[in-house]
N, C-alpha and C positions, 0 to 999 in steps of 0.2 A: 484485291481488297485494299482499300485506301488504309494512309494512317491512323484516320479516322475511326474508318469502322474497325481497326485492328482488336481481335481481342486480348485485354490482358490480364495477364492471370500471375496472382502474385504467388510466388514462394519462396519463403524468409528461408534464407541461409541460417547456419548455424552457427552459436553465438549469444546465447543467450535467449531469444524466442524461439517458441514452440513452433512447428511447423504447423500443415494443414493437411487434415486429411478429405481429399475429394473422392466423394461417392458419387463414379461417370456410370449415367447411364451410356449402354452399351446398344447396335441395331438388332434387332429380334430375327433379321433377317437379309433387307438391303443395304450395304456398307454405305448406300448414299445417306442413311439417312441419322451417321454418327456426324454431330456437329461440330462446326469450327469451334466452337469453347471447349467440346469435349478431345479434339484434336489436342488443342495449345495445350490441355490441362496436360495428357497425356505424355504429350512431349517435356513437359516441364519438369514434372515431378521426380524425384530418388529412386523410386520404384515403384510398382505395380503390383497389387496384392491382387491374383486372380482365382478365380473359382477352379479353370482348368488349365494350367501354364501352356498347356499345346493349345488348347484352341485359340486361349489370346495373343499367343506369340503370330499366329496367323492372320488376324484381324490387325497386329501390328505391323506386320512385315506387308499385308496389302498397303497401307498408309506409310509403308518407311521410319518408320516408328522403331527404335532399338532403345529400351529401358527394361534394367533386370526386371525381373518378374519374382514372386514369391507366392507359394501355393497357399491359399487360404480356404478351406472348405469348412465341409461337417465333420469330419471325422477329426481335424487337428486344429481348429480356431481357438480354442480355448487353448492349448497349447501355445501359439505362438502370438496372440494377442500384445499380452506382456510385454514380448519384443519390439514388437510393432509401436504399441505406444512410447516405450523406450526412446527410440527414435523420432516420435513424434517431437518429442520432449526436447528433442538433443539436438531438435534444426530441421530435421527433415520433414518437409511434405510428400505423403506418399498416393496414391490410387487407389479406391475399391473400385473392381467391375466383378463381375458376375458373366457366365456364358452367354446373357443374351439378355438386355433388357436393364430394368431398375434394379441394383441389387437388392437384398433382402426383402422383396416379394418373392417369397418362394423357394429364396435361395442363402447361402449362406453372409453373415456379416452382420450381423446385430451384436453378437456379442461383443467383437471388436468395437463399433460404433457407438456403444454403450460406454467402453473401458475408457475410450478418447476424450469421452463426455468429460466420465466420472475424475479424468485428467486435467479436466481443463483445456484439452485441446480443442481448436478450433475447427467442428466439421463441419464443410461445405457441400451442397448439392449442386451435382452437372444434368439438369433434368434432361431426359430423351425419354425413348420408344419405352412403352409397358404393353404386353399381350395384352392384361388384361381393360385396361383404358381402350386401346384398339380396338379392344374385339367389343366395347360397351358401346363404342364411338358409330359402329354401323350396323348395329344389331336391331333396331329396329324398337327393341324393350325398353320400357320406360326406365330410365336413368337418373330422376333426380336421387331416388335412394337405393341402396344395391349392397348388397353382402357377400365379399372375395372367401372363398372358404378353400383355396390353395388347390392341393394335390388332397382327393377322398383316399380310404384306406384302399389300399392292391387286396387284401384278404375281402373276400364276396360276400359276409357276414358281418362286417365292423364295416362294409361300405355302406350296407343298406340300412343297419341298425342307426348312422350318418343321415343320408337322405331323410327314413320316417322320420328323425326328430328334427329337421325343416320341414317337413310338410307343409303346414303351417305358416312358413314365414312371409311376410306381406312382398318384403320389397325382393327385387331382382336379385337372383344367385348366379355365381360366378364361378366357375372351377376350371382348371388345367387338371388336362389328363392327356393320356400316352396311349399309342398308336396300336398298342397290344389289349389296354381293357376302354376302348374309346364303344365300343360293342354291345359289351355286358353293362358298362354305368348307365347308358342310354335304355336296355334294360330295366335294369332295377329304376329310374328313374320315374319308367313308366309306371311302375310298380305302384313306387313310395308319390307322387304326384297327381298319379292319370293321363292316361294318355294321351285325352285331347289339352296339355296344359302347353299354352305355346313357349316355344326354344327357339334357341341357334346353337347351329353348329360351325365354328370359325375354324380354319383348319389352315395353318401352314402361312398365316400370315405378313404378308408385305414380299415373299416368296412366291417363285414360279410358277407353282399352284395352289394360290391362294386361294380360298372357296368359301365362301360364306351362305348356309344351307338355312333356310328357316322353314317352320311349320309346328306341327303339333310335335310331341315327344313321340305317340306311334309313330307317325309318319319317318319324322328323324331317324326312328328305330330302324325301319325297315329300308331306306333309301341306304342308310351305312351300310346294315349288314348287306345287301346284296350288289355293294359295289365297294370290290379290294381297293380302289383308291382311293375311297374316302375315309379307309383306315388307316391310311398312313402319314405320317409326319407329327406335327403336334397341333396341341389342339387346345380351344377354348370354349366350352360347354355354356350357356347364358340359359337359365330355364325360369320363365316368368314369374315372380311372386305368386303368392295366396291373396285372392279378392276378399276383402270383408264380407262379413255376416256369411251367407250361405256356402259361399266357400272357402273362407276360413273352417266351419265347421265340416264339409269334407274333405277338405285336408288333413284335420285332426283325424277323421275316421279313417281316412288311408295310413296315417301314421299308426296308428293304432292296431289296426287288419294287418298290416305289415308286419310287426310284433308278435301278434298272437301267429301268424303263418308259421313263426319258429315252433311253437308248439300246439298244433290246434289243424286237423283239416279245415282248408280254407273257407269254404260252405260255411263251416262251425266261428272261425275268426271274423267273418264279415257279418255274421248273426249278431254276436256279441259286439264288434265296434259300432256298430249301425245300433246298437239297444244302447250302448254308452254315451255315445257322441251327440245322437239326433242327425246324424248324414243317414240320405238316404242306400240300403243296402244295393239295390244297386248300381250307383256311383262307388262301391268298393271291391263288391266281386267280380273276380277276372278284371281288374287293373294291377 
C-alpha cells in the first residue's frame, strides 16, 4: 500500500476531546473480506467492545491485532454503557464489533450507540459485510423495497401468529434463523404465505458451504427437510412480498385461516376466511 492510499484513521488522545467510537463491521465468514480501514481502525483504538471476547480475540490474533477487549452484549450493555461513554469523554476512542457482520443488526449495541450520541460523542461507521444485504444481493427478489424482521420467535405459536400478520406485506421479507428451527419456519411459512410464494434460501454465507437454494416455499420446504446439510449453519430466509389486488387479498385470507387454525378445525377456518377476505377457499386450505 503506498502512502498515498494509506488509510488514516484519527484517534484523539486524551486531553480535553472526546474520543470516537467506531462501529467496525466485522466478516460474516471470510477473514479476507475484513478491510484495510477496518484493520487500522482496529489496531488504533483503546479497546474493543465485543459481542463475544473469545471469538474476537480470534479474528484478532488471525490479524496480529492485540487490543483489550471488553464484553458487551444483551444481558449487561446497559450496565456498562456508562462506563464506556465515560471514556469516550476522557480521550479515548474505542471499538463496537459484533460476532459477525454490522453490529446492531441483530445484535447487541444500540443502546451504547445511543448513550455516545446523547453524549455528544463522536460515532463513526467502518461499513463491511451484512448477511442480510448479501443474501438480498443474489437472491434473485426484487430488492428496491424489503422488510429485515431479524430473528422470528423460537416458540412455534408467536412464530406463526409473526408470519400470518405479514401475510400481506407487499415488499420483500427478510429473516435470520438457526440451523435447529430452519425446518419448521419454512413450515409455518408455507402455511402463513402458500406454498407456491417464491423464496430463498441462503445458507452459511461467503463460507465453505455456501448455498444459495431458490424456488417456491413447498419446494424449499421439502429440499431442506430431506437433506441434513441444508440444515446446518446459518441462515437467511428471503420470502417474496404479497402482489397487489388479488394477491394481497389471499394473503390476507391465509393470514386470517392461520388464526382462526388456533381455534377452529381447519375445513371451518378456511370457510370463514375465504367468506371474510373474498380469497378464493381454495387458495387457503391445506396451505
Amino acid at each position: 500500500m503506498s502512502t498515498r492510499d494509506h488509510v488514516q484513521v484519527s484517534v484523539p488522545s486524551s486531553g480535553g476531546a472526546s474520543g470516537t467510537l467506531h462501529v467496525v463491521a466485522t466478516p460474516i465468514g471470510n477473514l479476507a473480506d475484513l478491510s484495510p480501514r477496518a484493520l487500522e481502525t482496529l489496531r488504533a483504538v483503546a479497546a474493543i467492545c465485543a459481542e463475544d471476547t473469545r471469538h474476537t480475540r480470534q479474528l484478532l490474533a488471525h490479524f496480529g491485532i492485540e487490543r483489550p477487549l471488553v464484553a458487551l452484549h444483551e444481558h449487561n450493555e446497559d450496565e456498562v454503557a456508562g462506563g464506556l461513554v465515560a471514556r469516550l469523554l476522557g480521550g479515548e476512542s474505542l471499538a463496537l464489533v459484533s460476532d459477525a457482520g454490522t453490529p446492531l443488526v441483530s445484535d447487541p449495541g444500540f443502546r451504547l450507540v445511543r448513550a455516545a450520541r446523547a453524549a455528544g460523542v463522536r460515532v463513526s461507521p467502518v461499513p463491511g459485510a451484512s448477511a442480510l444485504v448479501t443474501a438480498l444481493s443474489v437472491a434473485g427478489l426484487p430488492s428496491d423495497r424489503f422488510v429485515f424482521e431479524g430473528f422470528l420467535p423460537a416458540k412455534a405459536g408467536a412464530r406463526r401468529a409473526r408470519l400470518a400478520a405479514l401475510a400481506g406485506e407487499p415488499r420483500t421479507l427478510l429473516f435470520y434463523e438457526s440451523s435447529h428451527r430452519i425446518e419448521d419456519t419454512l413450515a409455518d411459512c408455507v402455511v402463513a404465505f402458500g406454498g407456491d410464494r417464491p423464496a430463498v434460501v441462503a445458507r452459511e454465507l461467503t463460507k465453505l458451504f455456501e448455498t444459495v437454494l431458490d424456488g417456491t416455499l413447498a419446494d424449499l420446504h421439502a429440499r431442506v427437510a430431506a437433506d441434513a446439510n441444508q440444515r446446518k449453519g446459518e441462515f437467511v430466509l428471503l420470502v417474496q412480498g404479497a402482489g397487489e389486488d388479488a394477491d394481497a387479498r389471499i394473503a390476507e385470507g391465509r393470514r386470517m385461516y392461520a388464526k382462526l387454525c388456533e381455534h377452529l378445525p381447519p375445513s371451518t377456518a378456511a370457510k370463514l376466511a375465504a367468506e371474510i377476505t373474498g380469497a378464493p377457499r381454495k387458495a387457503l386450505y391445506g396451505h
